[in-house]
C-alpha positions as CSV (number, residue, x, y, z in Angstrom):
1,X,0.0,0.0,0.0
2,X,2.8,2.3,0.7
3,X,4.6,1.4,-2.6
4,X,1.4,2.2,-4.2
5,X,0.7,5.7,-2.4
6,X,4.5,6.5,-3.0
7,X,3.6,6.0,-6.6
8,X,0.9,7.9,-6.7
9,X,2.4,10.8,-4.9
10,X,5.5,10.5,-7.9
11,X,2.9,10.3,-10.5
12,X,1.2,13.1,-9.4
13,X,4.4,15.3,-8.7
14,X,5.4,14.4,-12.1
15,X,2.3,15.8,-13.6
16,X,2.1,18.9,-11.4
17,X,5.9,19.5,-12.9
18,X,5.0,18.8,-16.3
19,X,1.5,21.2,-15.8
20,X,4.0,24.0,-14.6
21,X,6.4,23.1,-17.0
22,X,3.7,24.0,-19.7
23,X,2.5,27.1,-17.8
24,X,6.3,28.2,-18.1
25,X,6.7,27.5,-21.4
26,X,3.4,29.6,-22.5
27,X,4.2,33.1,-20.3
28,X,7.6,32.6,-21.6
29,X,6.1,32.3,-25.6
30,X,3.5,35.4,-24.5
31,X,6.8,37.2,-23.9
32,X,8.5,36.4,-26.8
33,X,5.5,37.4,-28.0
34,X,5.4,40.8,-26.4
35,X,8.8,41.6,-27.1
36,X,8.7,41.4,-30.4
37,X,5.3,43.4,-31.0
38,X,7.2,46.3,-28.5
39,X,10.6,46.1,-31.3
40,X,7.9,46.0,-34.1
41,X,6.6,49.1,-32.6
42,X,9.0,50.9,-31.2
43,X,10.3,52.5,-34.6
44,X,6.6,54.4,-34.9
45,X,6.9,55.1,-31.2
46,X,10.1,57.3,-31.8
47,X,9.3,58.7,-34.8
48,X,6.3,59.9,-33.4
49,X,7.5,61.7,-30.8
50,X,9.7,63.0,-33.2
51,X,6.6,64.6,-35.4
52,X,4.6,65.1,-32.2
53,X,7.8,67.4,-31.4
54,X,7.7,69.0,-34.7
55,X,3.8,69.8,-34.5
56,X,4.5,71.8,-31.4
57,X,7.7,73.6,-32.7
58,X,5.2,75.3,-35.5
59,X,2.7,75.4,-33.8
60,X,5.2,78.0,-31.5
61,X,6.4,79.4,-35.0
62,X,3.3,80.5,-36.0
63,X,1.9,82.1,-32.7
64,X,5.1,84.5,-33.0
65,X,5.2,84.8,-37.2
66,X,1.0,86.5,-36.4
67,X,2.7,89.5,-34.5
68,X,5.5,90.3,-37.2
69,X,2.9,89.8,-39.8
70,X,1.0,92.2,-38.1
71,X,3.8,94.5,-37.9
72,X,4.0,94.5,-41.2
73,X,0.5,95.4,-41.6
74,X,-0.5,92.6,-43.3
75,X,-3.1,91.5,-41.6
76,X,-4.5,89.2,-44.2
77,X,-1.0,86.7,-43.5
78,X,-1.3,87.2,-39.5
79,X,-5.2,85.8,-39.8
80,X,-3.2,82.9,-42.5
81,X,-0.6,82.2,-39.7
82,X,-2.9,81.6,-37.0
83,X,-4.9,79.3,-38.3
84,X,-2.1,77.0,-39.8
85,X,-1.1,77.5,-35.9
86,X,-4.1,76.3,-34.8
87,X,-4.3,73.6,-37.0
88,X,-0.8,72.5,-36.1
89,X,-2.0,72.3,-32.2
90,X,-4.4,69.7,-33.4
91,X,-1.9,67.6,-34.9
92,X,-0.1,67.5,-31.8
93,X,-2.8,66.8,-29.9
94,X,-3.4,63.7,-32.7
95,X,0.2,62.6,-32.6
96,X,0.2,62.5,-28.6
97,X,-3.1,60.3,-28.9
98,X,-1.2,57.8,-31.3
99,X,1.6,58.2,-28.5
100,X,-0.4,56.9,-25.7
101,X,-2.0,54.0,-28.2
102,X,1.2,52.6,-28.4
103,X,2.0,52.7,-24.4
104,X,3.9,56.4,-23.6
105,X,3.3,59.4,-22.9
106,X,4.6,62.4,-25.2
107,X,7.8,64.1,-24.7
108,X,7.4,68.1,-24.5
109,X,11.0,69.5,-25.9
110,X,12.8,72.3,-24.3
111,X,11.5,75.7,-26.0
112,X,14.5,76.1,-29.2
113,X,14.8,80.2,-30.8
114,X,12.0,80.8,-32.7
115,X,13.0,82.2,-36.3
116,X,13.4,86.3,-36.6
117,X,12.6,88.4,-39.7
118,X,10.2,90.2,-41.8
119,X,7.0,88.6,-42.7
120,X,8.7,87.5,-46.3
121,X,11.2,85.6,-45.2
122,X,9.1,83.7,-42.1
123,X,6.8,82.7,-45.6
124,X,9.8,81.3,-47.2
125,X,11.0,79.4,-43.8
126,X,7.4,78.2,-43.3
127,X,7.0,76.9,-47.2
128,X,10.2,75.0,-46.6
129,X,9.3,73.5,-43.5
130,X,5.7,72.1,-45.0
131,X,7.1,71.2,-48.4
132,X,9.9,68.6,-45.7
133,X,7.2,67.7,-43.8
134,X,4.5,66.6,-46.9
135,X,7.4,65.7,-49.4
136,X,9.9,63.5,-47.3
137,X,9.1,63.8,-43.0
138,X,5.6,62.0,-43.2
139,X,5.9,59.8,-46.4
140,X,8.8,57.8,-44.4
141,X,6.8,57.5,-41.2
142,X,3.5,56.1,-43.0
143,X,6.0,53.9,-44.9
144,X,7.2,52.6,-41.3
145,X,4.0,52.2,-40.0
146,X,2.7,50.5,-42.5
147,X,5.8,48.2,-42.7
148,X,4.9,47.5,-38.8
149,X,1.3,47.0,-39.9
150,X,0.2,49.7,-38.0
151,X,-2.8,50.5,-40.2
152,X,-4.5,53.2,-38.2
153,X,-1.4,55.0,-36.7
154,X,-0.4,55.2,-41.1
155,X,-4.0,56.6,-41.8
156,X,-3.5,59.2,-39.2
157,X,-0.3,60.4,-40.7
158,X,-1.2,60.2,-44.1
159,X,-4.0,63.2,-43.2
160,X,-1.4,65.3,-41.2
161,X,0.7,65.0,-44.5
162,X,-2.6,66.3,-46.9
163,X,-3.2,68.9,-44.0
164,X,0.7,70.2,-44.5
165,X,-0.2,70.1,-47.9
166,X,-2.4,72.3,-47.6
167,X,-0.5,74.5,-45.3
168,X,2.3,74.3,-48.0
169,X,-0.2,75.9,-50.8
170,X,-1.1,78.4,-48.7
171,X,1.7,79.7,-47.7
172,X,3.2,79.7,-51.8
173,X,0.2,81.2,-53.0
174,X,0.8,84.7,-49.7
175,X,4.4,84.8,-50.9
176,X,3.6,84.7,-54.8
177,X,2.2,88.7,-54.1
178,X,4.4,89.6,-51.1
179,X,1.8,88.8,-48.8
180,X,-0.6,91.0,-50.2
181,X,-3.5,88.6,-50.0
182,X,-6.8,88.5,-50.1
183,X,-8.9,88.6,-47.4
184,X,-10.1,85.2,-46.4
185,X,-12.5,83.9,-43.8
186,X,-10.8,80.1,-42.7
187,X,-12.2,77.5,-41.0
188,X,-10.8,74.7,-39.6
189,X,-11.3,70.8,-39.3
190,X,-11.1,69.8,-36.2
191,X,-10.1,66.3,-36.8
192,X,-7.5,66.7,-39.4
193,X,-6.2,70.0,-39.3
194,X,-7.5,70.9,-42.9
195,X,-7.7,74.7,-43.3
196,X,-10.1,75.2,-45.7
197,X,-10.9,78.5,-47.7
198,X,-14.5,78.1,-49.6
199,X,-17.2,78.7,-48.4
200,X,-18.2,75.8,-50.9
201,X,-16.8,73.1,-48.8
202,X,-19.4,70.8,-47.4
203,X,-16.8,68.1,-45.9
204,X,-13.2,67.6,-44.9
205,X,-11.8,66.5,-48.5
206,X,-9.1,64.6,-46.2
207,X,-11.3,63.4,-43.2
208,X,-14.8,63.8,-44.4
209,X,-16.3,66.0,-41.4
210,X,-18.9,67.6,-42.4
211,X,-18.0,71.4,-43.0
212,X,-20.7,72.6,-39.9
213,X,-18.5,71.2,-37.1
214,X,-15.3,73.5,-38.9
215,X,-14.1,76.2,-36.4
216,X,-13.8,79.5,-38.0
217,X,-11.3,81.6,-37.5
């Protein structure tokens, strides 16, 4: 009887082993697992901190380029610059969401100079900053995301890009006249940044939000 209940008590040791041995082996495959989506993800992560630092850099640019515009007396640029500036506070605020859906928290960067000069010149530094950010910045972040199958993070980049598009256009068609431009009543998306310019527009052509829940400005 003792041989027997020795037996049993081996048998039964041997299968508790074998259970934990099986529990082991799966939290070890979860983290596998885990690690690897984090590397998968963690390009995307840094290179959208990177933008999200960007976003807030000219969103700060334009803030200040509104009161040398307005010292210039061209009033019709200042009203352009703030809402591209308001439209780039939104896609900081989108980038930081897409932050947090992958696990951190935005970084805020230390205050850099902000650019000096006539209203001219700040149109030329702001055309080359969109034409990077539409032509070569945001194309090879969608690429990465979408190479990390990160579907929605790439769909939400790829409308900040049309937004800077946008802001791009603008900001060539104020310089084309020295800033003598027309006056224009913007409104914005709130979504996607889009500035639009008609009063024609009945949705987002990038998000398709219907053109009632714009924000003038």
């Amino acid at each position: 009887m003792e041989d027997l209940t020795m037996r049993g008590c081996k048998a039964s040791s041997t299968l508790l082993l074998a259970g934990m041995f099986a529990v082991l082996t799966l939290v070890s495959c979860q983290k596998r697992t885990e690690d690897a989506t984090s590397t998968k993800k963690y390009a995307t992560l840094a290179n959208l901190q990177t933008a999200y630092a960007a976003e807030v850099k000219h969103h700060r640019w334009y803030i200040r380029f509104i009161q040398q515009a307005n010292e210039d007396r061209l009033v019709n640029v200042a009203a352009l610059f703030k809402a591209v500036a308001q439209s780039e506070q939104i896609h900081a605020n989108n980038q930081a969401k897409l932050i947090r859906l992958l696990g951190s928290e935005p970084r805020e960067e230390a205050l850099d100079s902000i650019p000096l000069g006539v209203t001219r010149q700040l149109l030329k530094l702001a055309i080359s900053s969109e034409q990077f950010e539409c032509e070569s910045f945001y194309p090879m972040l969608i690429q990465t995301a979408q190479a990390e199958k990160l579907t929605e993070v790439a769909k939400e980049l790829e409308q900040t890009r049309k937004s800077d598009a946008c802001h791009w256009e603008l900001f060539k068609d104020a310089i084309k006249d020295a800033g003598i431009v027309t006056q224009v009543q913007y409104a914005l998306c709130p979504a996607c940044g889009y500035v639009a310019t008609s009063k024609a527009t009945e949705f987002c052509p990038i998000c398709s939000m219907r053109k009632e829940n714009f924000e003038k400005i």
